[in-house]
C-alpha positions in Angstrom: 17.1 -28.6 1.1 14.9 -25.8 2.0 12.6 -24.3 -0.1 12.6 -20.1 -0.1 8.7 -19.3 0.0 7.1 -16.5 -1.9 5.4 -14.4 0.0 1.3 -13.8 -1.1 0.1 -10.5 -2.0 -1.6 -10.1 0.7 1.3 -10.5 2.8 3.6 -8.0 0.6 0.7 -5.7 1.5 0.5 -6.6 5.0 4.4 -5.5 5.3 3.6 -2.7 3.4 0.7 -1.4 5.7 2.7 -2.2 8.7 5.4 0.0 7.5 3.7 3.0 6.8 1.6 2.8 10.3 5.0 2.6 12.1 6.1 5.7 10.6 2.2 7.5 10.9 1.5 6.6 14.1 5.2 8.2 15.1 4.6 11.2 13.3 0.9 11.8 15.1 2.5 11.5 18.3 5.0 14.5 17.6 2.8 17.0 16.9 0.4 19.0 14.5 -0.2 18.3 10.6 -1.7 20.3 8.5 -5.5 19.8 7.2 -3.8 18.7 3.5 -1.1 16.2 5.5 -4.4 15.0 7.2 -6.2 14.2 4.4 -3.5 12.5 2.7 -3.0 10.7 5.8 -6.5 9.5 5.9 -6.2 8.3 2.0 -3.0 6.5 3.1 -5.1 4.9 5.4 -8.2 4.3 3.0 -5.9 3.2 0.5 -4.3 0.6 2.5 -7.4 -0.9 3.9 -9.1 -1.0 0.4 -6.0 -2.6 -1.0 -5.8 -5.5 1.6 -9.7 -6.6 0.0 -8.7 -5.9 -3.5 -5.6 -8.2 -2.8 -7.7 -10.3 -1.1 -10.7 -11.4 -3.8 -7.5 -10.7 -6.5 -6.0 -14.1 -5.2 -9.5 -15.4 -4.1 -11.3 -15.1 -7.9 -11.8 -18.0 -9.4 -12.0 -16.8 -13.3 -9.4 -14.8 -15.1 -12.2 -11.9 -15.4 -13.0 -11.8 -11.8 -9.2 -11.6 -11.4 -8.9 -8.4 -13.9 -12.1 -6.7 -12.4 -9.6 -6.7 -9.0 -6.2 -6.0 -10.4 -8.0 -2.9 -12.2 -9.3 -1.6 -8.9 -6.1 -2.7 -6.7 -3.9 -0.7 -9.5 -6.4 2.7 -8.8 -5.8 2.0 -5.1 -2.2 1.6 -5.7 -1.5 5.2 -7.5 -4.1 6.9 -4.6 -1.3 5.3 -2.2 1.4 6.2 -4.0 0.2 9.6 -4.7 -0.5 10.4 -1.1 2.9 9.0 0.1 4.7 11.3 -2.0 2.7 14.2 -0.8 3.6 13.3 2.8 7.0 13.7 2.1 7.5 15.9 5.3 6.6 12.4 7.0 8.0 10.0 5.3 11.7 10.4 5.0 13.4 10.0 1.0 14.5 6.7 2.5 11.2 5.2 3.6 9.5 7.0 0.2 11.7 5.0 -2.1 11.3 2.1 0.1 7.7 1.9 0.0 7.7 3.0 -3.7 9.7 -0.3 -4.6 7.5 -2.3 -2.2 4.5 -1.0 -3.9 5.5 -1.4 -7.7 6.5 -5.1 -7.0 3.2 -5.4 -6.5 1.7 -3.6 -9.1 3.9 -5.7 -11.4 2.2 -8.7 -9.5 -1.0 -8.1 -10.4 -2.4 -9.7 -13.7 
């Protein structure tokens, strides 16, 4: 009998992050954004880099306090992400948004 393995935060993120540079790096290679696509762009970015560390000392602390300092600062990361998806909705098709969004909030609902 097999046993169906969870994947870690980290790795939800990890798919998460890979998704969203798939689509990104696509759209940069078509053509011009504007300077308020580019900076949500760059938060997308920011957001998912930060979040892979929060993620990171999230599964790594080893008191309940260190793990609520992380969730706290993994949750801000999470609505920058989120927010900045949503405003790149000329990017990211409704598909991919609600995709992502679902991806995202499972792990939100992860986190302590």
């Amino acid at each position: 009998m097999k046993v169906a393995l969870v994947p870690s935060l980290l790795q939800q993120m990890q798919v998460i992050e890979r998704r969203i540079t798939v689509i990104l790096r696509a759209s940069i290679e078509k053509g011009d954004h504007t300077k308020s696509q580019q900076k949500h762009i760059a938060t997308v970015r920011l957001a998912c880099s930060e979040l892979k560390l929060d993620i990171r000392d999230y599964e790594y602390a080893e008191t309940m306090a260190e793990q609520q300092k992380w969730s706290k600062i993994a949750k801000h990361n999470i609505l920058a992400l989120h927010t900045s998806l949503m405003a790149l909705d000329t990017i990211f098709s409704a598909v991919d948004i609600a995709e992502l969004s679902a991806k995202i909030e499972l792990l939100q609902s992860e986190l302590q």
